[in-house]
Backbone as CSV, one residue per row, in Angstrom:
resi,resn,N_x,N_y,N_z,CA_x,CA_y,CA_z,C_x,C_y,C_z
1,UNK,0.849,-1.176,0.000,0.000,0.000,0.000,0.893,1.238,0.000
2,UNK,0.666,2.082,-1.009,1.322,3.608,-0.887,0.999,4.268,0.175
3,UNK,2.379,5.316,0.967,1.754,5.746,1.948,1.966,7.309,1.326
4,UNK,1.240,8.012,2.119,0.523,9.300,1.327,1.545,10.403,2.462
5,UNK,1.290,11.738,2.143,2.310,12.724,3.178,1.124,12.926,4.075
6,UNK,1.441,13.524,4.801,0.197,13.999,6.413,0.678,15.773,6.432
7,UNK,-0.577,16.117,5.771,-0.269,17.929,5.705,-0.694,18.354,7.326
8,UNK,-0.869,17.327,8.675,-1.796,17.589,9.664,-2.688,16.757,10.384
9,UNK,-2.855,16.937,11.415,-3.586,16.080,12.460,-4.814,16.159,11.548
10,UNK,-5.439,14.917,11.764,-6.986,14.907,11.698,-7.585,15.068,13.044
11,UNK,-8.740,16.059,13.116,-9.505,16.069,13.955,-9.968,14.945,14.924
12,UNK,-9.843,14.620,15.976,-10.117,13.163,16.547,-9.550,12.051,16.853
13,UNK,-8.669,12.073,16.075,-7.567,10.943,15.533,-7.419,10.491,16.679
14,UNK,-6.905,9.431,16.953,-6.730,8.982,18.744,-5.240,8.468,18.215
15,UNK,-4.707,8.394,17.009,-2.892,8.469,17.154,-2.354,9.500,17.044
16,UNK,-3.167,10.325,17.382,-2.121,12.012,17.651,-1.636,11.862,16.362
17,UNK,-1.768,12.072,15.262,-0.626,12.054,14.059,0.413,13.537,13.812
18,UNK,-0.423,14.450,14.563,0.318,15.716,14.847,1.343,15.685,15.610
19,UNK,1.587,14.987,16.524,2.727,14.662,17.291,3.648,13.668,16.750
20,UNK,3.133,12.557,15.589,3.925,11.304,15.652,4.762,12.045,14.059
21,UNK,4.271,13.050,13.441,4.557,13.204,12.076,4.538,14.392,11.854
22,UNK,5.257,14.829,11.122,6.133,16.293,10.666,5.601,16.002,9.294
23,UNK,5.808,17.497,8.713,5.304,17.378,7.622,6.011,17.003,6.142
24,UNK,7.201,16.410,6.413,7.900,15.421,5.272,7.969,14.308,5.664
25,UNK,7.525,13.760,6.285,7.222,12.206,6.935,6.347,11.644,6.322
26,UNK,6.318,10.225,6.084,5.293,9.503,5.340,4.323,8.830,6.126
27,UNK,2.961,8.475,6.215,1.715,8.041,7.128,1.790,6.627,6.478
28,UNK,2.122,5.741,7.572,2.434,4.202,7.206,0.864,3.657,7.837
29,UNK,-0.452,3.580,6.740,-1.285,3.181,6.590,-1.718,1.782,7.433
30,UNK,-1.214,1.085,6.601,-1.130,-0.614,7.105,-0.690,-0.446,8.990
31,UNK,0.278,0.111,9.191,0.383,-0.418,10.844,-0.599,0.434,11.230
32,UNK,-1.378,1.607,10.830,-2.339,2.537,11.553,-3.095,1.746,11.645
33,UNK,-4.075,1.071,10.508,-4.743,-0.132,11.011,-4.704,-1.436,11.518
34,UNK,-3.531,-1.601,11.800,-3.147,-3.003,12.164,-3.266,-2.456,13.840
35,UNK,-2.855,-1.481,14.555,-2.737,-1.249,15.595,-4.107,-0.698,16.038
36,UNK,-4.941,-0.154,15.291,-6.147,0.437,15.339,-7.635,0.253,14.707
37,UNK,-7.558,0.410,13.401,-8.836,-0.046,13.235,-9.282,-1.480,12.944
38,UNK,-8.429,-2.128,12.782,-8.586,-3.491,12.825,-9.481,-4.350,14.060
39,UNK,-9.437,-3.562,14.948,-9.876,-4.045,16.303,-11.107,-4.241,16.376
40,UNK,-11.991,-5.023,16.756,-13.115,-5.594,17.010,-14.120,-4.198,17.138
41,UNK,-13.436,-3.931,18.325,-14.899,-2.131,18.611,-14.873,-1.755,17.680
42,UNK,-13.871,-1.513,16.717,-13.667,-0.058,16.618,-14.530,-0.952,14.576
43,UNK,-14.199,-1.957,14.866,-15.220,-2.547,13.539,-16.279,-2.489,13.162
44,UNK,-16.941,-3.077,14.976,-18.374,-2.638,15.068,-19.043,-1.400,15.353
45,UNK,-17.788,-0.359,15.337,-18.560,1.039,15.636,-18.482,1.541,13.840
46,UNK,-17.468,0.700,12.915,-17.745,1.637,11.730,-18.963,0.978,11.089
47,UNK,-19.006,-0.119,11.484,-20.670,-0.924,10.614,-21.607,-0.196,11.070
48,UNK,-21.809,0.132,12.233,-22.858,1.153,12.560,-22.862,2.062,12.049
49,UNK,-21.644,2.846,12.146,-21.462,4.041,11.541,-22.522,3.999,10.269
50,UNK,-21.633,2.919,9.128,-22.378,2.954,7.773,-24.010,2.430,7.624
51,UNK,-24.199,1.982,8.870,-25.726,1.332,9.041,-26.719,2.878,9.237
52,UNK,-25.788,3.466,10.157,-26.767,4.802,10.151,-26.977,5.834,9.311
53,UNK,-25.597,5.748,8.351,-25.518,6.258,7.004,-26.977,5.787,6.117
54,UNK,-26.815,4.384,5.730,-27.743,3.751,5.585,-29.573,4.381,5.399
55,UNK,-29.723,4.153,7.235,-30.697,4.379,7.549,-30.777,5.619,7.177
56,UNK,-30.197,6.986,7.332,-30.742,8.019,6.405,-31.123,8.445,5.214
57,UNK,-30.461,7.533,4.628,-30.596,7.558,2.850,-31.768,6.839,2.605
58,UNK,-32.187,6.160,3.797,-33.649,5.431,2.781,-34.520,6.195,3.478
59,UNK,-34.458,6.877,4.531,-35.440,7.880,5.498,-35.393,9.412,4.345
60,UNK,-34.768,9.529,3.461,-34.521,10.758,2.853,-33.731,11.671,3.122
61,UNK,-33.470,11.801,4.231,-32.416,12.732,4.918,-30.691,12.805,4.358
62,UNK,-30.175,11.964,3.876,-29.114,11.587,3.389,-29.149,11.542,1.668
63,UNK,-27.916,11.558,1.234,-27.884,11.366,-0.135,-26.459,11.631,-0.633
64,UNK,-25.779,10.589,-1.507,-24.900,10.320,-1.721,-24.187,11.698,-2.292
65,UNK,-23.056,11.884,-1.804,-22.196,13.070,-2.393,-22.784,14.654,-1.447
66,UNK,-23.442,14.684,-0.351,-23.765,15.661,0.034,-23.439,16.741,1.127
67,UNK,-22.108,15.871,1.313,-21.207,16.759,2.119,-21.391,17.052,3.664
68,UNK,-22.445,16.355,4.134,-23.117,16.407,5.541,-22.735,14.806,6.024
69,UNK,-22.652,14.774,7.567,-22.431,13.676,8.090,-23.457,13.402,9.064
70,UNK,-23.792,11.916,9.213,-24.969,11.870,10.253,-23.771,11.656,11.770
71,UNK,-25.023,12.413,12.225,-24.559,12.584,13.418,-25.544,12.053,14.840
72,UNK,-24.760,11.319,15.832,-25.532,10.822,16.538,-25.684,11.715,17.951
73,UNK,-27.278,12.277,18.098,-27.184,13.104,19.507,-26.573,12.701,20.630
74,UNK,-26.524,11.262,20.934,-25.871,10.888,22.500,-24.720,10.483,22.015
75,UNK,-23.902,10.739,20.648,-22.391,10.388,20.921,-22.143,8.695,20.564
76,UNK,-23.113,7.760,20.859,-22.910,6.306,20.846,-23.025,6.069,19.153
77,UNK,-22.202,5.511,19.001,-22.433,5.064,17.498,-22.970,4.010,17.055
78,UNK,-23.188,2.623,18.224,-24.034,1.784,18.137,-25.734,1.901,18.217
79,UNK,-25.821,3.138,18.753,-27.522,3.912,19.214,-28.163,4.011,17.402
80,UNK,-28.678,3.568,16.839,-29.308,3.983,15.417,-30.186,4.353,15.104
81,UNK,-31.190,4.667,16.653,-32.659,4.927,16.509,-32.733,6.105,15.895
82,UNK,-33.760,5.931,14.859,-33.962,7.515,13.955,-34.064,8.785,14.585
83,UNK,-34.793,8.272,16.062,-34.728,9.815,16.761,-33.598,10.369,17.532
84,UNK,-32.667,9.290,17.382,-30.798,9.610,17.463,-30.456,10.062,16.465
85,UNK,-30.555,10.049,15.422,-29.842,10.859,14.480,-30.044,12.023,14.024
86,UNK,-29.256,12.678,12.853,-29.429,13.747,12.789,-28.468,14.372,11.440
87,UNK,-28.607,14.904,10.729,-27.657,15.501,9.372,-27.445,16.586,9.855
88,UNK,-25.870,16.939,9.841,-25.378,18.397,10.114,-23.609,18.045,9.137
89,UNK,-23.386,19.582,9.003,-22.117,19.536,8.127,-20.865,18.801,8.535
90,UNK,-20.195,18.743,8.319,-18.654,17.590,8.427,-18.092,18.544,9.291
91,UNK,-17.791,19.725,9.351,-17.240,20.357,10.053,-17.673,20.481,12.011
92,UNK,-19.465,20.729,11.576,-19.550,21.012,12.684,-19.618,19.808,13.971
93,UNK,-19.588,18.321,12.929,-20.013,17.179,13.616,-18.176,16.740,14.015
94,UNK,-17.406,16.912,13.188,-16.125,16.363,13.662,-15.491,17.639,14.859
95,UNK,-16.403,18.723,14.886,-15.269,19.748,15.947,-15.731,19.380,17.136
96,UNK,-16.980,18.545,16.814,-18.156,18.192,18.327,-17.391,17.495,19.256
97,UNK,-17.294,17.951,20.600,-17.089,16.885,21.757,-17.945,16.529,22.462
């Protein structure tokens, strides 16, 4: 797998990549997920993730290419009930704590 440059932390990131990487350093992909998303939770929190994706696009609320992320009011990403969710922009859902 090619590894790509890192212009910057991603928002959230739980490997600090702002600390581990300067900006002529290369982002070694494969061990990020081998150490991280590979992991059982963090599997079943992205199936949800895309399950709730999902569930908006057939509720209408969602639609492919639209630049908004669903967002879950209590934070749980396994929670999918429709009256948990919610469409708001990429920005304002990744600055959310």
């Amino acid at each position: 797998m090619p590894r790509k440059r890192v212009k910057g932390a991603i928002p959230g990131n739980p490997l600090k990549l702002k600390e581990r990487y300067s900006k002529n350093q290369m982002r070694d992909y494969k061990k990020e997920y081998a150490k991280y998303h590979s992991k059982p939770t963090q599997k079943k929190n992205r199936a949800s993730r895309n399950a709730a994706r999902r569930a908006m696009t057939r509720n209408g609320a969602a639609s492919k290419g639209d630049g908004k992320d669903v967002d879950h009011k209590n934070r749980n990403p396994l929670d999918n009930r429709l009256s948990n969710l919610r469409m708001i922009s990429k920005s304002r859902n990744r600055s959310r704590k």
